[in-house]
N, C-alpha and C positions, 0 to 999 in steps of 0.2 A: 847209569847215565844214558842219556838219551841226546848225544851232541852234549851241550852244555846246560842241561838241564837233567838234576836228579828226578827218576821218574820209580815209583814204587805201583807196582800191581799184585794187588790184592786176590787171590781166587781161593782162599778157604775159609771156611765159618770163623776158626781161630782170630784170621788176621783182621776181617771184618766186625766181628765182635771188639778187638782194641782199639779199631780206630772210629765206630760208629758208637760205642759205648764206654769204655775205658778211658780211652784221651777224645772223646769227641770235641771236645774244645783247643784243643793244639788242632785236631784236621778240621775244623769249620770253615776253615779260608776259603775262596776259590784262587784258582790261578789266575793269569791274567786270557783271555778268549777276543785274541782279534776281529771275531763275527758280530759278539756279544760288543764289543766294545764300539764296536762301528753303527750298531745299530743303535741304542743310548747311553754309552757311555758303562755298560754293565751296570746298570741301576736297576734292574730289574733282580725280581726275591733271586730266580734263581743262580745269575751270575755274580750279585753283588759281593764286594769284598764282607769280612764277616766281620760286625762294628755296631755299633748306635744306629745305624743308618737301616742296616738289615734286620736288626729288632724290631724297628718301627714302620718295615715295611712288613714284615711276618707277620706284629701284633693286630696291624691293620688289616689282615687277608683273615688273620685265625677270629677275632671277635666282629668284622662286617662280612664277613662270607662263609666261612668254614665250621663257627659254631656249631652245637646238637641244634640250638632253638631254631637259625637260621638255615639249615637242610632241612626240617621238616618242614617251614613255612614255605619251600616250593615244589610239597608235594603233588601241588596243584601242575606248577607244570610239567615236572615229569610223568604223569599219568598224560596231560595230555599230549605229551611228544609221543610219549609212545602210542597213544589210541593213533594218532597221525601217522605214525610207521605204519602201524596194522596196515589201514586201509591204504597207503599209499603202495603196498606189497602184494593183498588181497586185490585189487586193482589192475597191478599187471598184467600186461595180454600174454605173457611167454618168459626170457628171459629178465632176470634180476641181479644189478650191479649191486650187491650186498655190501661189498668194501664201500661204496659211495652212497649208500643209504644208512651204514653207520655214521659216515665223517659230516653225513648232513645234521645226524639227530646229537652228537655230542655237539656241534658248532649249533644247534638252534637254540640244544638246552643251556649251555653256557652264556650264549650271548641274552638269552632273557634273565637270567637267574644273576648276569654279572651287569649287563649295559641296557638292561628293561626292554629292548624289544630286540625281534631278530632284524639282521643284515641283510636282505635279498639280492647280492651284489652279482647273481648269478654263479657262484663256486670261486669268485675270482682270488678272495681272503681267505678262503681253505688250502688253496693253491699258494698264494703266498707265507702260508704256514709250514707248509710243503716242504716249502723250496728251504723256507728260514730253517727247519729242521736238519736237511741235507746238509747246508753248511755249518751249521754249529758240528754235527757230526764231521765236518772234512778234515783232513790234516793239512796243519798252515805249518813248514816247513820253517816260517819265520821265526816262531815261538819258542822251537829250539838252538836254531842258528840263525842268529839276530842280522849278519852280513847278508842273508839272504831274506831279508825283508820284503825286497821287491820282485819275487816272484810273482806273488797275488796280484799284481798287475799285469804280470805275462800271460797266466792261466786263464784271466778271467775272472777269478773269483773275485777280486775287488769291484769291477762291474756288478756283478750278480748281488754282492751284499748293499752296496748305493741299491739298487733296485728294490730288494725287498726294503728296505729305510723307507724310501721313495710312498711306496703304497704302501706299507703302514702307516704312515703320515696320512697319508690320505683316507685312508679309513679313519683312523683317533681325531681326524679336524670332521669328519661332518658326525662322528657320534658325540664329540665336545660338543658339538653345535650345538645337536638337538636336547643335548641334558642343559646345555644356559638355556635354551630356552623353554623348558617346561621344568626347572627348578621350585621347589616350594609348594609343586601340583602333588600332594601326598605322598607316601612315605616314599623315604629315598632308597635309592639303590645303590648297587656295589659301587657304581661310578661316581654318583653325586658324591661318595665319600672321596673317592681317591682326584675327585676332579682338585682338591689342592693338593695333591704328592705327585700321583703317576696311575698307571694304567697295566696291567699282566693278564692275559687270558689264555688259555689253549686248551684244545681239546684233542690233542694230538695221541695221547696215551690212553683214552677211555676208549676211543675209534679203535686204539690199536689193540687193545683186548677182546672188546668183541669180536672184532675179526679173526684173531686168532681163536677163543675159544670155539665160534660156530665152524670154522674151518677143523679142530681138534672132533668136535663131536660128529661133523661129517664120515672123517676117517674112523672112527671108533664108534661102529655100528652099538654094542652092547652100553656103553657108557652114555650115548643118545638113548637109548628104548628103558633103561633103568631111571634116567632123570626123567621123560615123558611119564615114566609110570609114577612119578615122585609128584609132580603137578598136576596131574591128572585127578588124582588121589585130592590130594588138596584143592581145586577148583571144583571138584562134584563137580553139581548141576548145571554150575557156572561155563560160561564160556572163555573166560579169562581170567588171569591173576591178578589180586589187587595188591595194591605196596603194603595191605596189614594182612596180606598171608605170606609177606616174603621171609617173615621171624618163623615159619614151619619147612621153609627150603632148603633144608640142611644140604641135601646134594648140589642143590643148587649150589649154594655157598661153596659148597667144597669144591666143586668143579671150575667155578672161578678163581679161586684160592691155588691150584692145580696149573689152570693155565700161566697163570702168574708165573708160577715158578718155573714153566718149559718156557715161557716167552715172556718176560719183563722187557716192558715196553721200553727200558733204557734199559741195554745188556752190561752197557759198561757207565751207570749212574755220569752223574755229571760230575767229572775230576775234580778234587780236593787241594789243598794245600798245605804242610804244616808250617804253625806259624813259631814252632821253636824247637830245641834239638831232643829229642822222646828216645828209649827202647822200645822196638817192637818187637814180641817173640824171639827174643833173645839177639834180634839185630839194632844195630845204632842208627839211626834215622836225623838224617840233618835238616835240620831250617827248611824251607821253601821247598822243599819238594816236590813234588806234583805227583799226587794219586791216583789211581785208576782202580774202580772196584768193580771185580769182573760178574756182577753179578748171574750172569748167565752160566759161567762156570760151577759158582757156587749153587746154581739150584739142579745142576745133574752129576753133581758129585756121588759117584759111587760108593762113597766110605759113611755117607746121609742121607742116602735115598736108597730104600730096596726097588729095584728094576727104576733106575732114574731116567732110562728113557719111556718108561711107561705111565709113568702117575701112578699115584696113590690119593685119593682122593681123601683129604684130612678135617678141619676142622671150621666152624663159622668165619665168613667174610662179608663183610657189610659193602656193598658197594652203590646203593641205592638207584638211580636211573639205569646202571646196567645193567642190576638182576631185573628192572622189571621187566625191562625189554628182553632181554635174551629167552624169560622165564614166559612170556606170551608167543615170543616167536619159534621156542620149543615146542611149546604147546598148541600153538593155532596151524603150523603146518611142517607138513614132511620136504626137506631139501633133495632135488636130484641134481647131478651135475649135468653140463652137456653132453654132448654126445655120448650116452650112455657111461660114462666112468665110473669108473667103481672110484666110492669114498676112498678106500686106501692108497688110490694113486694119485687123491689129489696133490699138485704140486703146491709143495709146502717153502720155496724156495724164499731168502729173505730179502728185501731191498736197501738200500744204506741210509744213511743218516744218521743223529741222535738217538733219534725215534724208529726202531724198527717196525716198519709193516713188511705185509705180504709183498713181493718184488710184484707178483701179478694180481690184479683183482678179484674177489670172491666173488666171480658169477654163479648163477644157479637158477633150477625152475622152480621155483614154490609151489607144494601143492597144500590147498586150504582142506583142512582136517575139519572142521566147524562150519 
């Protein structure tokens, strides 16, 4: 118990395996998310309670966005976000905010592939994704001990979540706008469909991969110079990777696959709830619970991973716009840090929220290999 809330955490494959597969449907719930809740109501895929409501927002995300047919038909713009990395990197007179040249290319790629064109709002709705992640990640004190409700008025947090509300609102009223007004101009997009339900985007977890993995291959000289020898090999004559040599990037793949598991961009998934009374591993588990799956635990589990602080690099991972980019920016240049640092002293330290990044940004000097 956690105050007056039964709280259950998960940190072994065991316990994970019964409640993500076994009874996935007793833990589908979410709990209740005073952030989540303030901003709309928890209607959105990932807070909504689990019902009619969340089938038809799922079905709606899995057959007009998430499909095979509908990821290949924006192969077009993934190739060209990434040609645009390239040169906007290749470009640079010296230093490169790498953490801020990832959050640009997932928020371009998303916003054309989900709302048809990009945002140029100056970072302002990156920032408040930011922020929105921070608080979904905070502890509201109320959740457990309901007498203390009105804390998040004292702290601030109540302010800060009006806020981000505030400007997402103001972002979703001028991209409504511009989809009523070019409705019916050919094929529609993510939004035309969800313009009669709702609206979900983020790019907060594919920013936060790349970051970590180019950060992981900085410090691990040998694992960097065996994946360049990997695309290398497969680009020949070529100066770049195309998205139909990414099915021969098995290192690649694996290397992604690797980072995942030292850095899951949600260490502790977003809490569950059971919605009736189950065994688990031989304990009794009541109603309403509230779960917490440590997934971070469970990928350096020493009794599952030989050297789990080391990697092992394992098996195919399909992750499309990030290999290509990662697999070009491998390939087209060498990373140095500032002031002379040696890659194994980059600091690897983490920042809070939901969503874990880097606590500091991944600068570095690019040098062009091509």
């Amino acid at each position: 118990m956690l105050s007056e809330v039964p709280l259950l955490i998960a940190s072994s494959a065991d316990a994970a395996r019964d409640i993500l597969k076994t009874h996935d449907q007793i833990f589908s719930n979410r709990p209740n998310s005073s952030v989540a809740n303030a901003i709309y109501d928890c209607k959105d895929i990932a807070f909504s309670s689990y019902g009619d409501y969340w089938r038809q927002m799922k079905g709606i995300c899995v057959n007009h966005l998430l499909s095979s047919k509908k990821v290949q038909s924006f192969r077009g713009v993934r190739e060209e976000e990434v040609f645009l990395v390239m040169e906007r990197i290749r470009e640079a007179k010296s230093v490169v905010n790498l953490s801020g040249v990832f959050a640009d290319f997932a928020n371009d790629v998303i916003c054309r592939v989900a709302l048809g064109s990009k945002y140029g709002d100056g970072g302002k709705f990156k920032k408040v994704l930011e922020e929105l992640g921070v608080l979904l990640g905070s502890f509201d004190v109320g959740e457990f001990v309901p007498w203390l409700w009105w804390i998040k008025f004292v702290n601030g947090v109540s302010g800060r979540v009006r806020g981000v509300a505030r400007d997402i609102d103001e972002f979703l009223e001028v991209m409504v706008r511009e989809h009523v007004g070019r409705r019916g101009e050919g094929e529609k997009d993510f939004v035309d469909v969800l313009l009669e339900d709702m609206f979900a985007a983020g790019s907060d977890t594919t920013f936060t991969l790349m970051e970590w993995m180019l950060s992981e291959l900085i410090r691990h000289k040998k694992v960097m110079a065996k994946l360049k020898a990997e695309l290398k090999r497969i680009a020949g004559c070529n100066s770049a990777i195309a998205e139909a040599d990414l099915e021969k990037c098995q290192y690649l793949k694996a290397t992604i696959k690797e980072t995942l598991r030292l850095h899951p961009p949600l260490p502790l998934l977003v809490p569950r709830e059971s919605t009736h009374d189950v065994k688990l591993l031989g304990y009794d588990i009541a109603a309403r619970t509230r779960v917490v799956m440590n997934a971070w635990a469970i990928g350096r589990d020493p009794l599952l991973w030989e050297d789990a602080e080391k990697g092992c690099p394992g098996g195919a991972f399909a992750l499309g716009a990030v290999e290509l980019l990662l697999a070009n920016l491998v390939l087209g240049f060498e990373f140095a840090l500032l002031g002379g640092e040696k890659g194994e002293d980059l600091d690897m330290v983490e920042g809070d929220g939901l969503t874990i990044h880097r606590k500091f940004p991944l600068c570095v000097v690019p040098i062009c290999e091509n």
